[in-house]
N, C-alpha and C positions, 0 to 999 in steps of 0.2 A: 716723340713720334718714332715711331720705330721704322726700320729702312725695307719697306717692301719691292725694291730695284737692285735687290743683288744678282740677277741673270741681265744685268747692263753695263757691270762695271769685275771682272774677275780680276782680285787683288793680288791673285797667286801668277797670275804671268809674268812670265821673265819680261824685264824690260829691258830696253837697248844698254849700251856701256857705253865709256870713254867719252866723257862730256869734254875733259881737254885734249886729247886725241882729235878730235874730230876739231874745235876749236881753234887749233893750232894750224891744222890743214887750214882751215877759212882765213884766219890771220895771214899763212904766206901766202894764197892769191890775192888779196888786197890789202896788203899792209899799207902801202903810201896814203890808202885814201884813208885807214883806218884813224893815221897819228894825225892828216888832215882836222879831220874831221873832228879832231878828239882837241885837237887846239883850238878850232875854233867854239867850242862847246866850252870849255873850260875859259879861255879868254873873256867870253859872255860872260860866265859865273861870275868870276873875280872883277870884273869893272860893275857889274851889278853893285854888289859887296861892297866895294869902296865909295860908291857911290849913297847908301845908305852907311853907310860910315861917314863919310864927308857931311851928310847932312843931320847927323846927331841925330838919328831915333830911326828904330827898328821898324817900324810902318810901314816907309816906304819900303824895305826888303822884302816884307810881308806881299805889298803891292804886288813889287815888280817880280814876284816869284812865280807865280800863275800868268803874269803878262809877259812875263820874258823867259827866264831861266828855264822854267817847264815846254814851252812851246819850240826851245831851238834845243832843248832833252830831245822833244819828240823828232824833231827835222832829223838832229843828228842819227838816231837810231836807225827812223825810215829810210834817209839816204845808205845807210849800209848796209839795208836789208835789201830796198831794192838793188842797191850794186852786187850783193851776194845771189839775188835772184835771176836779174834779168841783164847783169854786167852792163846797166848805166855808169855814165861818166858824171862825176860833180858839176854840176851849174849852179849858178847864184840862184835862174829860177825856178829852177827843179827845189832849190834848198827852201826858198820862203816859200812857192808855193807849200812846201812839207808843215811851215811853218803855219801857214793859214790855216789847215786842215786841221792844224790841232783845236780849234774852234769849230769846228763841225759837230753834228751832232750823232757821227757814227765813233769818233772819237772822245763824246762827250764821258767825265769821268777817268781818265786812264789812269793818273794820278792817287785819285784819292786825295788832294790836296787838303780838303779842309779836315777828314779823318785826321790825315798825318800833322797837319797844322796844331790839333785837338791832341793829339800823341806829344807833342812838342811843348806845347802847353804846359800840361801835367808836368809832364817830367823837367821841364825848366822851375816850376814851384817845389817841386820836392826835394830836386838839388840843390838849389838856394837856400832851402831849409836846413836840409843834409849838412851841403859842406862848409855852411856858417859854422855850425857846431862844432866839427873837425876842424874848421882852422883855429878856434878858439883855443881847442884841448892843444892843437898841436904847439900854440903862440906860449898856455901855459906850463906843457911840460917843458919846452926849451928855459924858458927861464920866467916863473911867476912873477918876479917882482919888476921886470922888466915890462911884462905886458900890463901890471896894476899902471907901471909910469906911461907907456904908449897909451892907454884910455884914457887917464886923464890928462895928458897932452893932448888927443883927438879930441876932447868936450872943451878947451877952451879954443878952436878954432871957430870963427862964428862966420866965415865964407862959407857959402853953399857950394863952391867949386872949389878949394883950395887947389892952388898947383903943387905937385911935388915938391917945388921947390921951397914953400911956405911951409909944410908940412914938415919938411926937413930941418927948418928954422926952429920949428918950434922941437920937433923931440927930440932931435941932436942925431947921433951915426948911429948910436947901437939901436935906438927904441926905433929908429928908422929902417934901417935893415930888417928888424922883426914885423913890421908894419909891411912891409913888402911882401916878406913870406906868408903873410896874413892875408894879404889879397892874391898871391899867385895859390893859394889852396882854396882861399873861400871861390873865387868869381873863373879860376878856370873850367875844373871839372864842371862849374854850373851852367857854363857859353859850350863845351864841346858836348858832355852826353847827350844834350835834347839836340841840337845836329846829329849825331853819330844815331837816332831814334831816326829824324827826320829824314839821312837818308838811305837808313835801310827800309824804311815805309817806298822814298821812290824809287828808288831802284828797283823792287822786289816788282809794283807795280808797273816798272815800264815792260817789264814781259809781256803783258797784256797786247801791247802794240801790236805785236808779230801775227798773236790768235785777230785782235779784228781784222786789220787788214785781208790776211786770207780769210776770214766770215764775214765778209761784208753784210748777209744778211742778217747775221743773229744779234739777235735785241743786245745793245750796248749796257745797258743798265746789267745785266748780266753775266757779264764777261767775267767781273772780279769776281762774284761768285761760283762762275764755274773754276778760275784758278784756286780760288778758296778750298773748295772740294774738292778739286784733285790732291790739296795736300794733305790733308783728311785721311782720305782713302788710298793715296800709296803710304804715309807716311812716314817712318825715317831714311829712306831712300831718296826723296826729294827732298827732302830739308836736307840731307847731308849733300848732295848738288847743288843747291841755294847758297849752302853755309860756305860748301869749296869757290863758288863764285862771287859772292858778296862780302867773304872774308877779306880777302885785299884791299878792296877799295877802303872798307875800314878801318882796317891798320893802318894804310898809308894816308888818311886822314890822322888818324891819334898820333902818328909820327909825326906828319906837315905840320900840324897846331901844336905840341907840347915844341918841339923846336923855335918856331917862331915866336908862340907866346913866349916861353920860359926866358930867350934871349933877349926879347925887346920888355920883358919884366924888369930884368933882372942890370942889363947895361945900357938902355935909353931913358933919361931920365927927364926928356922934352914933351909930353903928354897934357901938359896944361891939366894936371887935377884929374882928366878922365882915365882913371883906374882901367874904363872897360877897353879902351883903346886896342893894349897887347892882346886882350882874346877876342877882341874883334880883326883884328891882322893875324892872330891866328887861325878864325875859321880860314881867311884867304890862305893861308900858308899848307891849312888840310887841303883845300884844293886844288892847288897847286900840286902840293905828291899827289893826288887823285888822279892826274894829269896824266903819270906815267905808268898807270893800268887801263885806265882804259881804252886802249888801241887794243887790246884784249879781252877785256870786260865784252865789247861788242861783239866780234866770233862766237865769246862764252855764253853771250844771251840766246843767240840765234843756234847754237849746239844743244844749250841747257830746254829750247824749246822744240826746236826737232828730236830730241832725247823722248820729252813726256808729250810730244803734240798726240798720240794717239790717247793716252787720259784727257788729255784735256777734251779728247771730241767726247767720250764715252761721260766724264761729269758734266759736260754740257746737254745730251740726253735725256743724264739724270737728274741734272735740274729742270727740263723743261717737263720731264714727268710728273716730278714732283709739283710745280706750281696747275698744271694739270689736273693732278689732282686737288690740289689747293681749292682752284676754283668750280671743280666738282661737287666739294664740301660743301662751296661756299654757296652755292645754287641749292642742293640740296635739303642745307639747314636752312634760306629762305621758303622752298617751297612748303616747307616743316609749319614753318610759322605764319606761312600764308593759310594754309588747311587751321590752324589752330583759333585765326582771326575769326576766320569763317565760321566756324564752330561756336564760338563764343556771341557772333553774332546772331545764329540760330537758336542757341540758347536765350536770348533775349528776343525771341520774334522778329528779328529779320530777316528777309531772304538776302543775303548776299550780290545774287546776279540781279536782283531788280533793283536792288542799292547803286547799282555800278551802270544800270540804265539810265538811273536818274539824275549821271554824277552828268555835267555838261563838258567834264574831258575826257570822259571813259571812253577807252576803244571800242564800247561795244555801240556806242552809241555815233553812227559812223554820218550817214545822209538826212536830212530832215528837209522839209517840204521847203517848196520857193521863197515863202514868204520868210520863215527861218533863213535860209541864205541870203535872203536881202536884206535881214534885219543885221544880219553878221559880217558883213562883206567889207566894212575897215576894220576888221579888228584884225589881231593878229594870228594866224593859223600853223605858225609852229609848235614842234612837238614839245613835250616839256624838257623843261631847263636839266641837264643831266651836268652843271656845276665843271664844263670844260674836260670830264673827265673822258671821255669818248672821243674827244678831239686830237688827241695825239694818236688815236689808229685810224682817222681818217685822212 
C-alpha cells in the first residue's frame, strides 16, 4: 500500500542532538535515586533467576517474568520518570503502586512479552542446533581420537544425571577436560544469544512507557506501532541512538555471563551432572554487570525519548490516519457488496426491501399492533449478538 500521509511526517527535519549530553545532565540531578533504583530492579532479577534455577526447570522463570521481573522493569522506570518530571521522592507506595499499574489496561502490552518470549524461542532452537555442530568440529579438530574415546566413554554411562564426578571416572583427565570444552561451546552461546535477543526485545519496548504515560488517552494496542513507525521513517538516525543506548547493557551482559560461566565451567567441579548449572549463574552474572549501566541506561531512555518525542506524535497521526482509512475501505467494500446482494436478488425476482420487511429482526420492521406486543413481551428484545466485539468501546 503505498504511503499517501507524507504532508504528516517530514523526514527531512533536523532533529534534536546529544542524546548523552542531555542524559548525563538527567543522571547528575538524580543520581542517588538512579543507582537506588537500579539495585533494587536488578536484585529482583537475580533472586527471580536463582530461584528457577533452584527449582530445576525453566517454567517457572518463564512464569515469574511477566508477574515479577516485567512489572518492577515497569515500577522502576516510572518511579524515574516521574522523579525527572515532577521531583517525587522514592516511596515503597508510590513503588508498588507503579507496580500495580503495570496490570492496567492503558499499560496493557508494553513489553511485548510473548513476541519476545517467541523471538527467544527460535533463536534458543537454532543455537542448540548451531552450536552442537561447532562444539563437535571444534572437540575434533583439537584432537579426533580423543573425542572418538570421550563418545564412547559417554554411551556407557547409563545414569540419566551423571555427576561430573562419575563422568570423570569413567573418561579419565584428558577425554574429561575435552568433554568440558565440549559443553562450555555447545550450551553457552545457546543459554546467552536467546537472552541477549530477549533483552534487547525489552528494553527497546520499555521506551513505550514514557509515550503512554504522557498519552493517556491513545489507544494502547497502538503505541508499539506508532514507535515501530517512527523507526521506519527516520531511519538510521534512531537506530544508531537505540544501538549507542542498548549497546552497553549488552556488552555488559556478554561480559557478566562469559566470566561467570566460563569460571564456574571450567574450576567448580560440584554441579551434581547439571551441565546447564554454569550458564544458568551466568545469565545471573550478565546481570549482575547490567547492574552497573543502568543508573544510566534510565537518563538515556528518558533523553533518547525526549530526542524523538515529536516523531513519535507525528507516527502516531499517521497511524491513526491510516487505520482511518482502513476502516473507510472496509465500510466501503461492505457497502460494495451489500448493493451486489441486492442485485442478485433482483435478478432472481425479489424485491430486497420487502425481503427485509418480512425478516422479524429487520430494522425496518420497527412497531407492530397490541396483540403483536403481547404475543412478544417474554421474549428477548436485544439487538443482535455483535460476538463482544463492540464491547471494548463501550
Amino acid at each position: 500500500m503505498s504511503d499517501n500521509y507524507g504532508d504528516i511526517i517530514d523526514n527531512d527535519q533536523p532533529v534534536p542532538q546529544g542524546l548523552w549530553r542531555n542524559a548525563m545532565s538527567i543522571y547528575r540531578g538524580q543520581w542517588a535515586s538512579n543507582w537506588i533504583l537500579s539495585f533494587i530492579f536488578i536484585l529482583i532479577t537475580c533472586a527471580v533467576l536463582l530461584i528457577g534455577l533452584y527449582s530445576y526447570t525453566a517454567i517457572l522463570i518463564i512464569v515469574l517474568i511477566p508477574l515479577i521481573i516485567l512489572p518492577f522493569f515497569y515500577a522502576t522506570l516510572s518511579a524515574h520518570y516521574k522523579i525527572y518530571k515532577s521531583g517525587e521522592k522514592i516511596s515503597i507506595k508510590s513503588y508498588f503502586s507503579d507496580f500495580a499499574a503495570f496490570f492496567n489496561r492503558k499499560s496493557r502490552g508494553v513489553f511485548s512479552f510473548w513476541r519476545s518470549l517467541l523471538f527467544y524461542i527460535i533463536a534458543y532452537l537454532l543455537c542448540s542446533i548451531i552450536f552442537e555442530m561447532v562444539a563437535m568440529l571444534v572437540c575434533q579438530s583439537v584432537d579426533p581420537g580423543l573425542y572418538e574415546e570421550m563418545i564412547n566413554g559417554l554411551s556407557t554411562i547409563t545414569t540419566s544425571y551423571p555427576t561430573f564426578g562419575e563422568v570423570y571416572d569413567v573418561l579419565g583427565d584428558e577425554a574429561y577436560r575435552l568433554y568440558m570444552t565440549y559443553l562450555a561451546v555447545a550450551s553457552m552461546p545457546t543459554m546467552a544469544v536467546p537472552v541477549i535477543f530477549f533483552i534487547f526485545c525489552v528494553f527497546k519496548s520499555s521506551l513505550t512507557i514514557y509515550y503512554r504515560q504522557g498519552h493517556p488517552s491513545v489507544n494502547p494496542a497502538s503505541v508499539n506501532n506508532t514507535f515501530s513507525m517512527t523507526s521506519r521513517n527516520v531511519g538510521s538516525p534512531y537506530r544508531k541512538d537505540l544501538w549507542s543506548m542498548l549497546g552497553p547493557i549488552i556488552g555488559l551482559y556478554v561480559f557478566g555471563y562469559v566470566l561467570t560461566a566460563v569460571l564456574l565451567y571450567f574450576f567448580v567441579d560440584s554441579f551434581g551432572g547439571y551441565y546447564y548449572y554454569p550458564s544458568m549463574l551466568g545469565i545471573v552474572g550478565g546481570f549482575v554487570a547490567i547492574f552497573f549501566f543502568m543508573p544510566f541506561y534510565m537518563p538515556a531512555s528518558i533523553s533518547f525519548y525526549e530526542k524523538w518525542g515529536k516523531e513519535y506524535d507525528n507516527s502516531n497521526l499517521k497511524y491513526a490516519a491510516m487505520m482511518a482509512d482502513r476502516y473507510a475501505q472496509q465500510a466501503q467494500m461492505a457497502e460494495q457488496q451489500r448493493r451486489a446482494m441486492e442485485d442478485q436478488m433482483r435478478e432472481q425476482g425479489i424485491d430486497p426491501d420487502a425481503y427485509r420487511d418480512q425478516q422479524p429482526n429487520s430494522p425496518n420492521n420497527e412497531s407492530n399492533d397490541d396483540s403483536t406486543n403481547n404475543d412478544n413481551s417474554g421474549s428477548d428484545d436485544s439487538g443482535p449478538d455483535d460476538g463482544g466485539f463492540w464491547s471494548n468501546y463501550r
